[in-house]
Phi, psi and omega in degrees: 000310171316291188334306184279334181295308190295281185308348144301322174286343171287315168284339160300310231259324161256001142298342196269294169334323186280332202266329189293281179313323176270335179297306163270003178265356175275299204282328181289324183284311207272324182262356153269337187283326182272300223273310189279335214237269192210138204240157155243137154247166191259120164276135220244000197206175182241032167315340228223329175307144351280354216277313155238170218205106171341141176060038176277172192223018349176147118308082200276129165285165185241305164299007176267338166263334207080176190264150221253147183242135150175145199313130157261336178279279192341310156321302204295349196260356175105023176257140195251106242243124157280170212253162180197128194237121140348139171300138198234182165255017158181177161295192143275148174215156190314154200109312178292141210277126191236156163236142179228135139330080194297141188273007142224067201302335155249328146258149156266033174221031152207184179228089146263132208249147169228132174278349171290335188260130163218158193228159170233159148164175226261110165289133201236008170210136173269156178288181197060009161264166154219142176240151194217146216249095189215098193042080160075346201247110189275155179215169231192124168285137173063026169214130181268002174283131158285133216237158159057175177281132198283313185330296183314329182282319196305302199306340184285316175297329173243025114339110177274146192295328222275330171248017163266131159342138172302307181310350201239310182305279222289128171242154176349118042237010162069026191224133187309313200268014159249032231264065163288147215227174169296282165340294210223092189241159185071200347276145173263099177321106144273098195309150165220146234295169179071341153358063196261147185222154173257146200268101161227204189308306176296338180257344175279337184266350146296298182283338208312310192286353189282296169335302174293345207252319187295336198244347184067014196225161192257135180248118192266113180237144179215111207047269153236040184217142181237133198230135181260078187058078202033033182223117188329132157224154180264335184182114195231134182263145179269157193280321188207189217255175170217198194198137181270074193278167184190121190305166185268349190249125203266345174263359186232028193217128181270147198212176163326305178311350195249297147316314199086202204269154195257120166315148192274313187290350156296346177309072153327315186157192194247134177300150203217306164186152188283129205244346153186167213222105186237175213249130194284307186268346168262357172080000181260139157344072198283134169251022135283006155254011189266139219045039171289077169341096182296135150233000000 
C-alpha cells in the first residue's frame, strides 16, 4: 500500500510539472505570437463607423510594417525609450486602417508614447505627400486617388460652417496665422525620413512637436528666424517618416486635423479582421461581423 501510495504522489507531483511546464510554454508561445505576429484590440468608440463599429473586436497585423521592439517595463513606468521595428512586408499605404500609440497622451503641444493609449483610423497620407483639405474633401497634390470615405466627406461639404461647434471647426496647428479649419486645411507636407525643409515662421509652426520630439530640444521661433535650442537653424532634415490619420466618421474622431502627424514608429500595425463583435446594448453577438475583413 505504501509502494502504490508513493507512486499515485508521484504521478500527482508529475501532472503538476507537466501541467506547469505546457502552461508556460503555451502563455510564452500566446506573448510571442502578441508582441511579433497579431495583437487584439477592443474598438471602444464609433469614430470608425461604418467600417468598425463600437464592441468590435479585431485582429491587428503586425508584418505587414513590421513589429516594433522596445523596454515595455520602462514604457509602463513613464519613461521614454527607443523604439526599434523588425523588417516588415511592405509599407503602409493609403487607405490603411492602423492602430497606433497615440502620441499625444498628455499634452497635444508634445509628443509622447504611452504604451497603454491606442488609437484606430484610417491613413489618408503617406510621407512624400501634401495634403490639402478643400470644402470637407481630402486631396493629395499631383494625385487622383480617392483617399478617406466619400459619403463622410460630401455630408461635412454640405454642412454650412456656422453650425459646426468652434472647438469641432477649428484645426491643427491651432495658430491665427494658420487659420486652418475642417472644411478647408493645408497644404500640408508629409515628411519623410531624409527629408530637408526650410526652416521659418511658417514651417516651425508646423514642424515644431515633430522637431522637438526627434532632437529632444525646445524650438524657438523669433519673428521669422527659428532656433533649436538657442541655435539659429536654418534648415532640417527629419529623422523618420510620418503620417496623417483620420476617422471614417469625420465629425466625430479627434485625428490628425487636430493632433497633427502621426511618427512612423507609434504605429503597431494594420487592422486586419474582426474576430468577434458584441452589441453593447442587448450583451449579444453579432455573428454577421465575425471574421469580417477591414478595409
Amino acid at each position: 500500500m505504501k509502494i502504490r501510495a508513493k507512486h499515485l504522489l508521484n504521478l500527482f507531483f508529475s501532472g503538476i510539472v507537466n501541467l506547469v511546464f505546457w502552461g508556460s510554454i503555451l502563455f510564452l508561445t500566446l506573448i510571442f505570437i502578441q508582441i511579433f505576429f497579431i495583437s487584439s484590440f477592443k474598438i471602444p468608440s464609433d469614430s470608425m463607423e461604418p467600417e468598425l463599429i463600437n464592441g468590435d473586436n479585431i485582429l491587428v497585423n503586425k508584418l505587414i510594417l513590421g513589429p516594433r521592439l522596445f523596454n515595455a517595463f520602462a514604457l509602463l513606468k513613464g519613461e521614454q525609450v527607443p523604439i526599434k521595428r523588425l523588417p516588415g512586408i511592405r509599407s503602409v499605404k493609403r487607405n490603411d486602417i492602423l492602430v497606433f500609440n497615440f502620441p499625444h497622451p498628455k499634452d497635444w503641444n508634445k509628443i509622447e508614447m504611452d504604451f497603454m493609449k491606442y488609437y484606430i483610423k484610417r491613413c489618408i497620407a503617406i510621407p512624400g505627400d501634401s495634403l490639402f483639405i478643400k470644402n470637407g474633401f481630402y486631396h493629395l497634390k499631383n494625385s487622383e486617388e480617392a483617399i478617406g470615405i466619400y459619403d463622410a466627406q460630401l455630408l461635412l461639404s454640405q454642412r454650412e460652417n456656422k453650425t459646426i461647434p468652434e472647438n469641432v471647426f477649428r484645426a491643427f496647428p491651432f495658430d491665427s496665422t494658420i487659420p486652418w479649419n475642417i472644411k478647408d486645411f493645408g497644404p500640408l507636407y508629409i515628411p519623410r525620413k531624409g527629408d530637408k525643409v526650410p526652416l521659418n515662421r511658417h514651417t516651425a509652426i508646423l514642424y515644431r512637436k515633430l522637431i522637438e520630439w526627434e532632437q529632444k530640444k525646445k524650438v524657438d521661433i523669433q519673428d521669422d528666424k527659428v532656433y533649436i535650442d538657442d541655435q539659429l537653424t536654418t534648415c532640417y532634415e527629419f529623422l523618420t517618416n510620418y503620417y496623417f490619420m483620420a476617422g471614417d466618421k469625420i465629425e466625430n474622431s479627434q485625428d490628425s486635423r487636430y493632433w497633427g502627424l502621426l511618427p512612423e514608429p507609434y504605429i503597431v500595425g494594420k487592422a486586419w479582421i474582426i474576430w468577434h463583435s458584441i452589441d453593447k446594448s442587448s450583451n449579444r453577438t453579432r455573428w454577421n461581423r465575425f471574421l469580417k475583413t477591414i478595409h
